[in-house]
Residue, then its C-alpha position, 0 to 999 in steps of 0.5 A: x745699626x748695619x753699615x747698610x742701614x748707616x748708608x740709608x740713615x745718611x741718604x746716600x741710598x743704593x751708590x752709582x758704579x762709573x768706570x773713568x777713561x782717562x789718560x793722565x793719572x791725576x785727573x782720574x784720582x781727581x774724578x774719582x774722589x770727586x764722584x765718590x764724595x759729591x755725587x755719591x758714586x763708585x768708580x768700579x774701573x779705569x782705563x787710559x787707552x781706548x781699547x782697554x776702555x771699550x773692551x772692559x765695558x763691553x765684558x763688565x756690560x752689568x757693572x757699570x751705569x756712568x762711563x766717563x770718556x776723555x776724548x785723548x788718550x794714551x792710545x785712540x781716543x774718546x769717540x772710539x770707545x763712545x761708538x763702541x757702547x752706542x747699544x748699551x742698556x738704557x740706564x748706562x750713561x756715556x759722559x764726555x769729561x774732556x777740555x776740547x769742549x768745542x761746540x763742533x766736538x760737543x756736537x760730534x760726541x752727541x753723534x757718537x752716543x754721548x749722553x752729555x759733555x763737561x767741561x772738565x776744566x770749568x763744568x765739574x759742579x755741573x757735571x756732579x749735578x748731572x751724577x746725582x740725578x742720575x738716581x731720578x726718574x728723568x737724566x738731563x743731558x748736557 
């Protein structure tokens, strides 16, 4: 059997591309692994500044359908790179991962395009729910 059929034969089917924003190395290994083995999903790029986030989104526009934003960064922050891909196609996702998870700041995400918000401290089973359903007919926002 071809390594395409292994992949069909254990239902993981056609995997999800992510790109991470994220400053602190050990969270984006953790994300990473995290997506990968629970959710079925490739992460295809990183980034810990938000210009090289936005910019690499915007270049790489058909490589990617799940952003994952953290609002620090080493340079800007998360709400610059989400107003930077407010115009994207409609299956790309933009998800904050952040612990500032405020009602204000959840509020202001949503504003700047952000399709959900999780709790990266308590919401990651959440959050990979939110990945899997991605492949459905219908995104819950969060």
């Amino acid at each position: 059997m071809t390594a395409r059929g292994l992949a069909v034969a254990k239902g993981t089917g056609v995997r999800r591309k992510a790109f991470i924003a994220e400053d602190d190395p050990s969270i984006r290994k953790l994300l990473t692994t995290l997506l990968h083995e629970r959710a079925g999903v490739d992460v295809v790029g990183a980034a810990s500044q938000s210009t090289d986030a936005s910019v690499w989104l915007l270049e790489h526009g058909n490589s990617w359908d799940l952003a994952l934003i953290d609002l620090f960064l080493e340079e800007g922050n998360g709400l610059t790179v989400l107003a930077g891909c407010r115009v994207r196609k409609s299956g790309q996702r933009m998800v904050v991962v952040s612990n500032f998870a405020t009602p204000d700041m959840r509020r202001r995400c949503a504003f700047y395009g952000a399709d959900a918000f999780f709790d990266k401290t308590t919401e990651l089973d959440e959050l990979v729910s939110y990945c899997k359903s991605l492949g459905s007919s219908t995104v819950p926002s969060a």
